[in-house]
DOLUMMAR-494167 format. One record per residue: x negated, y, z of N, C-alpha, C, O in turn; residue in one letter. Coordinates in Angstrom, 1 decimal. Each point is the difference from the previous one (the first is absolute). Layout:
<recs>
+--------+--------+--------+--------+--------+--------+--------+--------+--------+--------+--------+--------+----+
:    n_X :    n_Y :    n_Z :   ca_X :   ca_Y :   ca_Z :    c_X :    c_Y :    c_Z :    o_X :    o_Y :    o_Z : aa :
+--------+--------+--------+--------+--------+--------+--------+--------+--------+--------+--------+--------+----+
:      X :      Y :      Z :      X :      Y :      Z :      X :      Y :      Z :      X :      Y :      Z :  a :
...
+--------+--------+--------+--------+--------+--------+--------+--------+--------+--------+--------+--------+----+
</recs>
This chain:
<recs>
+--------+--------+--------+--------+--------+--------+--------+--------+--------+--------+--------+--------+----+
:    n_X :    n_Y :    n_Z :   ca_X :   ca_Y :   ca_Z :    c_X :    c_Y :    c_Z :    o_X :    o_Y :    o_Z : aa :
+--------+--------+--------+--------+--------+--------+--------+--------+--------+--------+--------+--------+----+
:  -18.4 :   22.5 :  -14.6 :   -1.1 :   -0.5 :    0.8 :   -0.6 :   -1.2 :   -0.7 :   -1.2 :   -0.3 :    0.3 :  x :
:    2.0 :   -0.4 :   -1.2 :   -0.4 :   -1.2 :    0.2 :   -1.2 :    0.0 :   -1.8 :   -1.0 :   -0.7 :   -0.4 :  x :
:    1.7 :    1.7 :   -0.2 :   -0.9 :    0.5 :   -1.0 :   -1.6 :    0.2 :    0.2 :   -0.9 :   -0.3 :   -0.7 :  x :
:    1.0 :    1.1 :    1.9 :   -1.1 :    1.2 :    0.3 :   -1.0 :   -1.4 :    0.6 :   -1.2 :    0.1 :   -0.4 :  x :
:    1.5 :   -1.1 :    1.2 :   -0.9 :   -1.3 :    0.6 :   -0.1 :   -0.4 :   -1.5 :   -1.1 :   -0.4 :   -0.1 :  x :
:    1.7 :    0.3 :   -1.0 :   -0.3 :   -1.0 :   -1.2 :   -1.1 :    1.1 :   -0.8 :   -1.1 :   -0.5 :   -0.4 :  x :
:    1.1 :    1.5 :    0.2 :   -0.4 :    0.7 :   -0.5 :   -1.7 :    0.3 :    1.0 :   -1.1 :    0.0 :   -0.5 :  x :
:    1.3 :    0.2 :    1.8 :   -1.6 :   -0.5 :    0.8 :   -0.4 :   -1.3 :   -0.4 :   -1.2 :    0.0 :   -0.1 :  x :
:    1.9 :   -1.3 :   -0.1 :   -0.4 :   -1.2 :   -0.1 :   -1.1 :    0.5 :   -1.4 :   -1.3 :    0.2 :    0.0 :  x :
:    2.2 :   -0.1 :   -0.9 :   -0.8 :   -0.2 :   -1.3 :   -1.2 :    0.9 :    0.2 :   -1.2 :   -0.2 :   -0.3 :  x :
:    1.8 :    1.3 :    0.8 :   -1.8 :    1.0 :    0.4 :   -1.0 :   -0.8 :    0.5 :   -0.9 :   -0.4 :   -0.8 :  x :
:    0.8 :   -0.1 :    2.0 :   -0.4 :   -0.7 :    0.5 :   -0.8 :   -1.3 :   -0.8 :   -1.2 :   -0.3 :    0.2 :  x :
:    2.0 :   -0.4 :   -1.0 :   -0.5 :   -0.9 :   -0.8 :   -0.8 :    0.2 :   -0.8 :   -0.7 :   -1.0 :   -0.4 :  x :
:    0.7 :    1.9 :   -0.1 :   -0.3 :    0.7 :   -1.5 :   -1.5 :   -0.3 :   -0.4 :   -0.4 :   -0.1 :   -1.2 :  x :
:   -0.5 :   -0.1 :    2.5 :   -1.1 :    0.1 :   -0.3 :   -0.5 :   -1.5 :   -0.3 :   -1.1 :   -0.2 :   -0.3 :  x :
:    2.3 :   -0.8 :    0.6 :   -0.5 :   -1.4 :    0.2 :    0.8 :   -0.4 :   -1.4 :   -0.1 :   -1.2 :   -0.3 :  x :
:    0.7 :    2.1 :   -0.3 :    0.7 :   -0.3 :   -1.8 :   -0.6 :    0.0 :   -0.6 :   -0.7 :    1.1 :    0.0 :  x :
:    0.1 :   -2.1 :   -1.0 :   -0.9 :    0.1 :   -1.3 :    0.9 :    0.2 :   -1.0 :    0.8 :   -0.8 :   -0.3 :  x :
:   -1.1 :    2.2 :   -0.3 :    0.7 :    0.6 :   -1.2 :   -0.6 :   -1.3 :   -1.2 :   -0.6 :   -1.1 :    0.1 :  x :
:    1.0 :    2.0 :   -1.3 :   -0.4 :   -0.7 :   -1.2 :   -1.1 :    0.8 :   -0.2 :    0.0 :    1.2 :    0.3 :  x :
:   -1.3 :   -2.0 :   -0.9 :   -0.6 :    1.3 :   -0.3 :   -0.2 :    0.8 :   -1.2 :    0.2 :   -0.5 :   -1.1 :  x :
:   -0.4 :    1.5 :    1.2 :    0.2 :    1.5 :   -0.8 :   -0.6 :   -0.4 :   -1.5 :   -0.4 :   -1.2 :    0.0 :  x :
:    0.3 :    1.7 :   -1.0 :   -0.7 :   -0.4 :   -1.2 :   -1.5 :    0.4 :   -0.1 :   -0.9 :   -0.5 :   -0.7 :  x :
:    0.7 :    1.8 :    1.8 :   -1.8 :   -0.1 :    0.3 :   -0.4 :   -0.9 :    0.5 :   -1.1 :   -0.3 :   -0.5 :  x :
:    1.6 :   -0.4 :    1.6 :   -0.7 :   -1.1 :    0.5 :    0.8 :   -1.4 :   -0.8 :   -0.1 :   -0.8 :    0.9 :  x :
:    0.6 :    0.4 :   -1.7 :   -0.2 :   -0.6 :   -0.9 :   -1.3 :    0.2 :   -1.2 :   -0.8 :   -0.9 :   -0.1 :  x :
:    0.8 :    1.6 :   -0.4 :   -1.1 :    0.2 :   -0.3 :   -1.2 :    1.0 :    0.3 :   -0.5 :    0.6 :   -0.9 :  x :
:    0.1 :   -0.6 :    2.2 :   -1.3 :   -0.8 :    0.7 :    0.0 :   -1.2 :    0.3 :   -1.0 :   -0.5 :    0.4 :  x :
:    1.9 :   -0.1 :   -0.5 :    0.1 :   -1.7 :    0.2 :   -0.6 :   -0.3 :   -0.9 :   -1.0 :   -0.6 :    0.1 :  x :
:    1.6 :    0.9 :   -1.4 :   -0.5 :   -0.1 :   -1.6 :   -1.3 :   -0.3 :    0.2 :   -0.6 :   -1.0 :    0.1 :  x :
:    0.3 :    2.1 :   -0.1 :   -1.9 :    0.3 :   -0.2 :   -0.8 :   -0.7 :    0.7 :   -0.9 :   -0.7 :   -0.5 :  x :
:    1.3 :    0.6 :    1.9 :   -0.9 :   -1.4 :    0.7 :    0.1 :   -1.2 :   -0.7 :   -0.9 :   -0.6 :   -0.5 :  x :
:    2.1 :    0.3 :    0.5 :    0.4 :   -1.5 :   -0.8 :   -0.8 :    0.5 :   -0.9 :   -1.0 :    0.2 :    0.6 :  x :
:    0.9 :    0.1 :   -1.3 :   -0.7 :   -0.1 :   -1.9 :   -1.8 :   -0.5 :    0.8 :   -0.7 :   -1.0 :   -0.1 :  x :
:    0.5 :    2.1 :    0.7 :   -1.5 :   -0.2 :    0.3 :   -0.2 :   -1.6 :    0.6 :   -0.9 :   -0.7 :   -0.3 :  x :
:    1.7 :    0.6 :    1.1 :    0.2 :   -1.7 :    1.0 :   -0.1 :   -1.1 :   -1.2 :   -0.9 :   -0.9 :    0.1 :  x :
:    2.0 :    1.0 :   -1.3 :   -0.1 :   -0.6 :   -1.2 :   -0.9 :   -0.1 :   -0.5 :   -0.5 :   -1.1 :   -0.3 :  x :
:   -0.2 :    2.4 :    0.0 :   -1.8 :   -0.4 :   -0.5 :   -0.8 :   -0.7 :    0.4 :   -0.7 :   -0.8 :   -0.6 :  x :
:    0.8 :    1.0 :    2.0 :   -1.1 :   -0.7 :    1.2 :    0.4 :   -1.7 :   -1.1 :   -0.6 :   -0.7 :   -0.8 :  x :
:    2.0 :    0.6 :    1.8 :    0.3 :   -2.0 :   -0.1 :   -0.5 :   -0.2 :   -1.7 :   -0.4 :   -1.1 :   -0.4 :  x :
:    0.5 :    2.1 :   -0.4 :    0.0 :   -0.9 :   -1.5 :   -1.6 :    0.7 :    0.1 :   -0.4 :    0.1 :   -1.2 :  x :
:   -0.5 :    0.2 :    2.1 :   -1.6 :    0.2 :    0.0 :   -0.2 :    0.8 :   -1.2 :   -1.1 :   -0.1 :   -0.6 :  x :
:    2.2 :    1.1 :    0.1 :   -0.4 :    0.6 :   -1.0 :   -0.1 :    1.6 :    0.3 :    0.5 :    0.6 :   -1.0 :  x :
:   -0.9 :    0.4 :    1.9 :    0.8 :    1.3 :    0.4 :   -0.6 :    1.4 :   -1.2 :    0.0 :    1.2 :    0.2 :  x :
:   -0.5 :   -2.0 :   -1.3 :   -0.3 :    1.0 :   -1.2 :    0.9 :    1.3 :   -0.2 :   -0.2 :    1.2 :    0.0 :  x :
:    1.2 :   -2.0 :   -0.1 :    1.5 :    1.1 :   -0.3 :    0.5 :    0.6 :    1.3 :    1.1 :    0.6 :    0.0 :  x :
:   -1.8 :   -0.7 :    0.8 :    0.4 :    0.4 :    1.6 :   -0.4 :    1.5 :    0.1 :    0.8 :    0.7 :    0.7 :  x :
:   -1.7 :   -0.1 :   -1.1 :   -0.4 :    0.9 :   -0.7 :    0.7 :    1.7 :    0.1 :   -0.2 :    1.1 :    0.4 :  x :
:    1.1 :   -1.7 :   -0.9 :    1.6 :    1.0 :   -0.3 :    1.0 :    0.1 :    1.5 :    1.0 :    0.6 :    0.1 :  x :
:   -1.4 :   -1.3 :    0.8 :    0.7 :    0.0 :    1.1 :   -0.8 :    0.5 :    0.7 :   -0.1 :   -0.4 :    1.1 :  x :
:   -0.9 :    1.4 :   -1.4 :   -0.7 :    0.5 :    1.3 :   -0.9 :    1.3 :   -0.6 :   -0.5 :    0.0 :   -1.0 :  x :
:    0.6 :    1.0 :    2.1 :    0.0 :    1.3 :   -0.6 :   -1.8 :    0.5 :   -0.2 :   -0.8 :   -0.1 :    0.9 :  x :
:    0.6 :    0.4 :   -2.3 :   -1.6 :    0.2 :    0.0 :   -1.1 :    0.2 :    0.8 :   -1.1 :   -0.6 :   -0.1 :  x :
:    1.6 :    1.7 :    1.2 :   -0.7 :    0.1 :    1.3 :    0.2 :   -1.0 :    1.0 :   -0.9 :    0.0 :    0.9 :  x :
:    1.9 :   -1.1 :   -0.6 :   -0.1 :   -0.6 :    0.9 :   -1.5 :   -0.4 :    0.3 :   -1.1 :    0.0 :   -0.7 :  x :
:    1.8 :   -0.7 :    2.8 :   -1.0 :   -0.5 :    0.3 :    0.4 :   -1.0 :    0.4 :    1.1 :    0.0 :    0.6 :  x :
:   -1.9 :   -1.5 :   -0.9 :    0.3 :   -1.5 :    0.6 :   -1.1 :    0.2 :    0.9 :   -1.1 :    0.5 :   -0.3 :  x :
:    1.5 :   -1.2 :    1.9 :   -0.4 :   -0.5 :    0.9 :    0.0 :   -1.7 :    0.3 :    0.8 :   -0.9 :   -0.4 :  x :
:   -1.6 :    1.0 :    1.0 :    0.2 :   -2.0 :    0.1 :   -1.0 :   -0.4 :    0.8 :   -1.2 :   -0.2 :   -0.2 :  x :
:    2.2 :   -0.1 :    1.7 :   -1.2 :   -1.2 :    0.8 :   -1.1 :    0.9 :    0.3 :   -1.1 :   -0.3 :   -0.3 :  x :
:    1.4 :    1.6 :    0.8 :   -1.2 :    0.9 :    0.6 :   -0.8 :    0.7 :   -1.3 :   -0.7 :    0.9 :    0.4 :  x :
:    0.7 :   -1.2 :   -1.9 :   -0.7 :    0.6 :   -0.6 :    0.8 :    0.9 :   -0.6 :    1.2 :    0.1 :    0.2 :  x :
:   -2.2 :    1.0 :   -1.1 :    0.7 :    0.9 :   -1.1 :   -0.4 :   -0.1 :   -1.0 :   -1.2 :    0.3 :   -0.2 :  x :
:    2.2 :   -0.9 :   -0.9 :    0.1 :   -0.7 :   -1.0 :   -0.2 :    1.1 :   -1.5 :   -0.5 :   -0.3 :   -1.0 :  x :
:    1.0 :    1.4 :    1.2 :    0.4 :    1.6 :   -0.8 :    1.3 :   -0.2 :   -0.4 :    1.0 :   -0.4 :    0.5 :  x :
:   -1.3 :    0.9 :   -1.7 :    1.2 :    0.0 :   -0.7 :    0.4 :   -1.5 :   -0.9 :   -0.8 :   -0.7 :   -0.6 :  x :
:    2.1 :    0.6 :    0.6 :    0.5 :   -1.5 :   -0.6 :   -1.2 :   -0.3 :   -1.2 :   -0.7 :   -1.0 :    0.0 :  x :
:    0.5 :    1.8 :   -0.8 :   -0.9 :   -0.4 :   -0.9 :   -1.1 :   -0.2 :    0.1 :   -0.6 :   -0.4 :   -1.0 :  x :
:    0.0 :    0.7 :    2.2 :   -1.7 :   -0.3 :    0.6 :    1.0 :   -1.5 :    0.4 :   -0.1 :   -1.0 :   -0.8 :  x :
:    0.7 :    0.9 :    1.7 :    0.4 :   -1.2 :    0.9 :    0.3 :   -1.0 :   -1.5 :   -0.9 :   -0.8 :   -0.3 :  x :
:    1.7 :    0.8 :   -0.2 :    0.0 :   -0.8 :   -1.4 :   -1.3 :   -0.5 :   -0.9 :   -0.2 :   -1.1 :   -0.5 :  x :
:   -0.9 :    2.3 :    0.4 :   -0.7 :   -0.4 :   -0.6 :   -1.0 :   -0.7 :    0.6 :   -0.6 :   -0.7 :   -0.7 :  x :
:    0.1 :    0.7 :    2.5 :   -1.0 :    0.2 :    1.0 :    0.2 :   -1.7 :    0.7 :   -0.7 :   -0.9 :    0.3 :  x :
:    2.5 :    1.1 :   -0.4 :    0.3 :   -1.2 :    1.5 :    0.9 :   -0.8 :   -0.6 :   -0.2 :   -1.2 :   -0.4 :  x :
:    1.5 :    1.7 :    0.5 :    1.2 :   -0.6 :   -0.4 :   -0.2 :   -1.1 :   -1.2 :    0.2 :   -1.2 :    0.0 :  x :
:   -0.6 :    2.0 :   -1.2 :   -0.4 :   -0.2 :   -1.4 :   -0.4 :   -1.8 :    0.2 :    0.8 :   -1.0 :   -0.1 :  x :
:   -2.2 :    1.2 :    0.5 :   -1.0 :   -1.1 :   -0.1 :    0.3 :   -0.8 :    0.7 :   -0.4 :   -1.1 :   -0.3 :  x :
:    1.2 :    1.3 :    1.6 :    0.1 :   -0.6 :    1.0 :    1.1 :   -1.1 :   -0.5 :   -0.3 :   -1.2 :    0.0 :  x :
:    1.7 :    1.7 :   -0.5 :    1.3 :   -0.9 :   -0.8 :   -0.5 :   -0.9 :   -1.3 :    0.7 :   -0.8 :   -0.5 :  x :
:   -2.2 :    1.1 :    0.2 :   -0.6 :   -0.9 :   -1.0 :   -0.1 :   -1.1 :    0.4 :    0.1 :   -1.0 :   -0.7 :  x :
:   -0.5 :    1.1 :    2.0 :   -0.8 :   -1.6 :    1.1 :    0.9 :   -0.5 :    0.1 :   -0.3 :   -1.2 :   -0.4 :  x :
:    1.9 :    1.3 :    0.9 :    1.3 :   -0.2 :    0.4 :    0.5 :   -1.0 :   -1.0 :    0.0 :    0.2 :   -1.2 :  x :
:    0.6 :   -1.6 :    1.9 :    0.4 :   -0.9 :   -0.7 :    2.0 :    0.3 :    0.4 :    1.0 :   -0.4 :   -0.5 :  x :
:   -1.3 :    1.3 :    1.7 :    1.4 :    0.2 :    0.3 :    0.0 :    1.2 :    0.9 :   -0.9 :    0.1 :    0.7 :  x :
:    2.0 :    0.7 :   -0.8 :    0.2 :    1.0 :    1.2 :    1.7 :    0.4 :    0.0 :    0.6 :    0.9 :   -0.4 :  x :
:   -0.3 :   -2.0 :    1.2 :    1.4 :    0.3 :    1.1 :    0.4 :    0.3 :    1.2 :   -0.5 :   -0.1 :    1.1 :  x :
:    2.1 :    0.8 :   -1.6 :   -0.1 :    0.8 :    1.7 :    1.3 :   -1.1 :    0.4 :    0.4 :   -0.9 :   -0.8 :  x :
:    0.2 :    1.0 :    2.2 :    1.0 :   -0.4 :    0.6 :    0.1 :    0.4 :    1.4 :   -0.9 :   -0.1 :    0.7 :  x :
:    2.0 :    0.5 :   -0.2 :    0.7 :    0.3 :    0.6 :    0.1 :    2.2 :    0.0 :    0.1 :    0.8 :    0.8 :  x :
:   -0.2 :   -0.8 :   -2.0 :   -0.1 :    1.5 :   -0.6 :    1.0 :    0.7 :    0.8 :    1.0 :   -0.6 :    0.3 :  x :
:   -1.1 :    2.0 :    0.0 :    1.0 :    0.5 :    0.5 :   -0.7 :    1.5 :    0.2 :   -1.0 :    0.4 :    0.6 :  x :
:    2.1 :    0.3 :   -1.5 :    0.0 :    1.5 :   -0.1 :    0.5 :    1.5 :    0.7 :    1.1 :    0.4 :   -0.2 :  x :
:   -1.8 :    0.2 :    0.9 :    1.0 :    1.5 :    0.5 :   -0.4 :    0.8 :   -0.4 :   -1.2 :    0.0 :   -0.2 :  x :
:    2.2 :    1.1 :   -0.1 :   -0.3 :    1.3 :   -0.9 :    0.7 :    1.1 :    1.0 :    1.0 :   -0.1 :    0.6 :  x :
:   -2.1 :    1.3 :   -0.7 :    0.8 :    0.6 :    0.9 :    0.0 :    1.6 :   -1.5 :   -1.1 :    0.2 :   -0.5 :  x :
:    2.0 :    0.6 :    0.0 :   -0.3 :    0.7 :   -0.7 :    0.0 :    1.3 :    1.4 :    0.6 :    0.0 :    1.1 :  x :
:   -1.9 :    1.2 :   -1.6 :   -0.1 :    1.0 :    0.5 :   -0.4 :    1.1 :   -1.4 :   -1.1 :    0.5 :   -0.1 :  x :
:    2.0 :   -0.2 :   -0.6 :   -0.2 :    0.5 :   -1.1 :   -0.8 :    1.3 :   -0.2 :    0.2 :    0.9 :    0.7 :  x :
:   -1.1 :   -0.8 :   -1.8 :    0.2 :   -0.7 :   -1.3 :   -1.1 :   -1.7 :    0.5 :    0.1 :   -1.1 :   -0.5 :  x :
:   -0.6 :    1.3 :    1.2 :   -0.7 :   -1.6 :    0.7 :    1.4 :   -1.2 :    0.3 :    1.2 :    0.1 :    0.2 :  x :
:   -2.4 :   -1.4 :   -0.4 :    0.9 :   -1.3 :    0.8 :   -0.8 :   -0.6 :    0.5 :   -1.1 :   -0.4 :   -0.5 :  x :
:    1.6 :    0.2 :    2.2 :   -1.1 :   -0.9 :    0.7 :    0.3 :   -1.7 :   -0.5 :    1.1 :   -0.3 :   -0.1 :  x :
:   -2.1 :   -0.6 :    0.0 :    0.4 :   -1.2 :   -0.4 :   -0.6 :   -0.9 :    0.9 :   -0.9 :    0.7 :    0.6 :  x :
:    1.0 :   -1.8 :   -0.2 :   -0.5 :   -0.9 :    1.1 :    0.4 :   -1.4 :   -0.8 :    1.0 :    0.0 :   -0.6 :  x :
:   -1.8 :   -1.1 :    0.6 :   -0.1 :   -1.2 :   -0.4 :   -0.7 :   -0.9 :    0.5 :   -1.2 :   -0.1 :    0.0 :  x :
:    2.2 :   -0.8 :    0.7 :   -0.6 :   -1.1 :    0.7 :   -0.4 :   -1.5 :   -0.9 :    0.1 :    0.2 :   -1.2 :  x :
:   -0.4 :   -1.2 :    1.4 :   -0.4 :   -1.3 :   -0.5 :   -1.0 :   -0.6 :    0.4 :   -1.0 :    0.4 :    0.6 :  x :
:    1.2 :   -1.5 :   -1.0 :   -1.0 :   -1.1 :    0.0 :   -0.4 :   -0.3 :   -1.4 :    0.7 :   -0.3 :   -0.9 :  x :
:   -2.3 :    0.5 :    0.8 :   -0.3 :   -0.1 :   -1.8 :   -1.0 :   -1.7 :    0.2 :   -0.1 :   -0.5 :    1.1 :  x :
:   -0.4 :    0.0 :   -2.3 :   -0.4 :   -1.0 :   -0.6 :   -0.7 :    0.3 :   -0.8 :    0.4 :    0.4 :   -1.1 :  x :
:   -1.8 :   -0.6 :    1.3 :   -0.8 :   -0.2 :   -1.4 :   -1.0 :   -1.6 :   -0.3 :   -0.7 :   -0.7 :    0.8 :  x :
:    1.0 :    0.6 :   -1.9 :   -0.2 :   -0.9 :   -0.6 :   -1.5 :   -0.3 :   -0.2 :    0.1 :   -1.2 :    0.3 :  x :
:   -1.5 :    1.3 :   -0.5 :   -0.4 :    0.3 :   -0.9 :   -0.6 :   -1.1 :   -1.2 :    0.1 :   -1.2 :    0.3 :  x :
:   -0.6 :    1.6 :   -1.3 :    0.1 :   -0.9 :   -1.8 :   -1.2 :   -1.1 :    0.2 :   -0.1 :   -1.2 :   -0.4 :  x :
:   -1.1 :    2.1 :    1.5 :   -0.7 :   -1.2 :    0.6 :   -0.1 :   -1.0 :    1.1 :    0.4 :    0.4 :    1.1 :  x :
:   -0.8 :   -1.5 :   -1.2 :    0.3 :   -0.9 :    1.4 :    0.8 :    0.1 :    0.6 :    0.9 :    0.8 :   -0.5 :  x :
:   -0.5 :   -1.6 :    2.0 :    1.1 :    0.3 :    0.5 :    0.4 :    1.2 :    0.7 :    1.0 :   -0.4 :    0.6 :  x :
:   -1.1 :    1.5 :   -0.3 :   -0.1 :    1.3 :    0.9 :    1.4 :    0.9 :   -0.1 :    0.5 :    0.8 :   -0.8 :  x :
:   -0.3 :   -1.3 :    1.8 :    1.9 :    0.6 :    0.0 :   -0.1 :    1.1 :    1.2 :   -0.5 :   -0.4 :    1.1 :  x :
:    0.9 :    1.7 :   -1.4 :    0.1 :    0.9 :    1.5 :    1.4 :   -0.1 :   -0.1 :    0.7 :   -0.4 :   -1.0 :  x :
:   -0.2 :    0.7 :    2.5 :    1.4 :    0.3 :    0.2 :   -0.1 :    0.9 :    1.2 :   -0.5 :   -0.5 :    1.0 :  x :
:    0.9 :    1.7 :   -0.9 :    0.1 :    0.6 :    0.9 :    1.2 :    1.4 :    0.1 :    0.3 :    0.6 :   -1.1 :  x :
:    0.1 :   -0.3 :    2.3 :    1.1 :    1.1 :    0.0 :   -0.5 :    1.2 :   -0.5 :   -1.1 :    0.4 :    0.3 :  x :
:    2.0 :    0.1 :   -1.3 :   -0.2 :    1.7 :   -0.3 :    0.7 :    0.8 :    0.4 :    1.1 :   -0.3 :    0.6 :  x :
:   -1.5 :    1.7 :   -0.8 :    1.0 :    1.1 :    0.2 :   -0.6 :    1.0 :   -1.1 :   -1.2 :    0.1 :   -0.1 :  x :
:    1.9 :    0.8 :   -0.9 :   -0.2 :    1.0 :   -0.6 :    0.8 :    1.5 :    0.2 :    0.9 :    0.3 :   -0.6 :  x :
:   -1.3 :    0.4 :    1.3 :    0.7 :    1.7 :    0.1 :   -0.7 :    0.8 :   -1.3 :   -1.1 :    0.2 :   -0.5 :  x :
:    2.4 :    0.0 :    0.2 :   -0.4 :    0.8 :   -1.6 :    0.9 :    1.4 :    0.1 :    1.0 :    0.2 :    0.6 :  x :
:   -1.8 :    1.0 :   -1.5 :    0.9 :    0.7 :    0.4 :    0.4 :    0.7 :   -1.9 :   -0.9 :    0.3 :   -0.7 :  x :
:    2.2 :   -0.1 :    0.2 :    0.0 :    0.4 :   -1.0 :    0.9 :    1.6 :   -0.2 :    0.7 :    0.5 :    0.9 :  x :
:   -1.0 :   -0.2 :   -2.2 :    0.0 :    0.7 :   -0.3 :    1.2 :    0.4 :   -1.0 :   -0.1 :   -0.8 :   -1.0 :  x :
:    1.3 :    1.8 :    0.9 :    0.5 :    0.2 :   -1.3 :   -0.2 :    1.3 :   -0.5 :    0.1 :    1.1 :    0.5 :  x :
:   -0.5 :   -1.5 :   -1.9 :   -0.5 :    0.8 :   -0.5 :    0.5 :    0.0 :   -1.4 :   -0.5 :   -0.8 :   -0.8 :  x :
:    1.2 :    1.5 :    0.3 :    1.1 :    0.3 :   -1.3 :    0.7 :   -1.5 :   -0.2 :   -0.1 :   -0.9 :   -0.8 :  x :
:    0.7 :    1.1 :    2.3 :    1.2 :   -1.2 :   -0.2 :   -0.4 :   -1.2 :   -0.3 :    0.8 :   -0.8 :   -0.5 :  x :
:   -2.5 :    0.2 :    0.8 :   -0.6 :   -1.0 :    0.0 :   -0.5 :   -0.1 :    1.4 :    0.0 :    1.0 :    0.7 :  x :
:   -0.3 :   -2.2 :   -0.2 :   -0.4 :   -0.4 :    1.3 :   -1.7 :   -0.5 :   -0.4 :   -0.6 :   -0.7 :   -0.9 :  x :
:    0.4 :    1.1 :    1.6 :   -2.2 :   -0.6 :   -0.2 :   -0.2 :   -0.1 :    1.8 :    0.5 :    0.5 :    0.9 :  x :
:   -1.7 :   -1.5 :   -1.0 :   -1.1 :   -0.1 :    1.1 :   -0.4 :    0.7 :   -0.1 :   -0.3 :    0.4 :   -1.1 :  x :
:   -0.2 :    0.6 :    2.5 :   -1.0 :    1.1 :   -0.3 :   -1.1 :   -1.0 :    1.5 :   -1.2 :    0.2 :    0.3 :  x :
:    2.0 :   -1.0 :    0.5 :   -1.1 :   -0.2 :    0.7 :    0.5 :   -1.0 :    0.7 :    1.0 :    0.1 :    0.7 :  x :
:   -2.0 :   -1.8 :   -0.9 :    0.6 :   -0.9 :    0.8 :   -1.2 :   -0.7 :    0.4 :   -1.1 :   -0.1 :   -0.5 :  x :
:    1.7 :   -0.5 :    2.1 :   -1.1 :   -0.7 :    0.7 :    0.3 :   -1.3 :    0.3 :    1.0 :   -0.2 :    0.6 :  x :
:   -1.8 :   -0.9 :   -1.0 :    0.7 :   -1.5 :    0.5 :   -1.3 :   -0.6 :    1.2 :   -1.1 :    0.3 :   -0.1 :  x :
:    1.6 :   -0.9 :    0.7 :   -0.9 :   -0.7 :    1.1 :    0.5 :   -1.6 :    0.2 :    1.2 :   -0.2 :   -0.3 :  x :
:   -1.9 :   -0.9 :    0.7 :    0.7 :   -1.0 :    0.4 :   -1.0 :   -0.4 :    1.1 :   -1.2 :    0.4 :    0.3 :  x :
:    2.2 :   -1.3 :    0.5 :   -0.7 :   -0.5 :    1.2 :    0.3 :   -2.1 :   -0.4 :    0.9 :   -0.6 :   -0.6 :  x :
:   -2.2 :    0.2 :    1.4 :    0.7 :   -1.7 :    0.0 :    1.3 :   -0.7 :    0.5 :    0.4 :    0.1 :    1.2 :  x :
:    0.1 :   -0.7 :   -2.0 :    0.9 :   -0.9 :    0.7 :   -0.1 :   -0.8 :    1.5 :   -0.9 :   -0.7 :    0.2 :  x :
:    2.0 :    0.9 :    1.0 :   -0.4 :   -0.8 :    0.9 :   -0.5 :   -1.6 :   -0.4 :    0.3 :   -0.6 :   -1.0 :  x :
:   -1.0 :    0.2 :    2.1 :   -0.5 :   -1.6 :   -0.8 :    1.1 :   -0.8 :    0.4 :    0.6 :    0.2 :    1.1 :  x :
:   -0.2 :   -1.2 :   -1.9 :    0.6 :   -1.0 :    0.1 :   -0.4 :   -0.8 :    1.0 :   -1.2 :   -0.2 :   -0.1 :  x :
:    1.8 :   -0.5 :    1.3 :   -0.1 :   -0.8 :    1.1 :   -0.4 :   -1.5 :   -0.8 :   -0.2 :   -1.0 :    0.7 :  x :
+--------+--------+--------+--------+--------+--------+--------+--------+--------+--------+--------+--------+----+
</recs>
């Protein structure tokens, strides 16, 4: 009896256990981080390879196309102006539905920019969804939105 209650316990728990995670969602962790890394070092040239030809970038209500319109169009020109772009309080969930991974990314970003004083800071969120495709992970489609920070009293 006293098995069979330890054995419901852990059932019961199971869902409030955070395993380790699997080596797919390690890397889709990967691939975001790489792209995140681009952003902060304002370089996402090489970002390129983390996102699948047909993707589509969303952003803030618009449609951006594919990474490489959004690179060449928005992102590109826009990290030229940027004297800085940092995140903090980053935080990742991955849900795998194979051969898909759902991704979710919260933060607070910082931009700098190279002229005058003009600092934004405001909360993000990015839902991305990727793809494996011969044992590589790609974006095939992500959306970021942010809203303002509450004002300081």
């Amino acid at each position: 009896m006293k098995r069979l209650v330890l054995v419901l316990l852990l059932v019961a728990a199971a869902p409030f256990a955070r395993a380790a995670d699997s080596p797919d969602v390690i890397a889709v962790k990967a691939v975001l981080a790489a792209y995140k890394a681009g952003l902060e070092k304002l370089d996402v040239a090489n970002a390129a390879k983390l996102f699948a030809a047909d993707s589509q970038v969303f952003e803030s209500g618009g449609t951006e196309g594919t990474f490489a319109d959004y690179l060449a169009h928005h992102i590109g020109p826009e990290l030229a102006e940027f004297k800085e772009f940092s995140f903090r309080d980053y935080k990742i969930e991955v849900r795998l539905e194979p051969p898909l991974a759902l991704a979710t990314e919260t933060y607070i970003y910082k931009i700098v920019f190279k002229e005058g004083d003009r600092v934004i800071e405001k909360r993000g969120v990015a839902t991305s969804v990727l793809k494996k495709n011969a044992g590589e992970w790609k974006i095939v489609q992500t959306h970021t939105s942010s809203r303002n920070l509450p004002k300081k009293n």
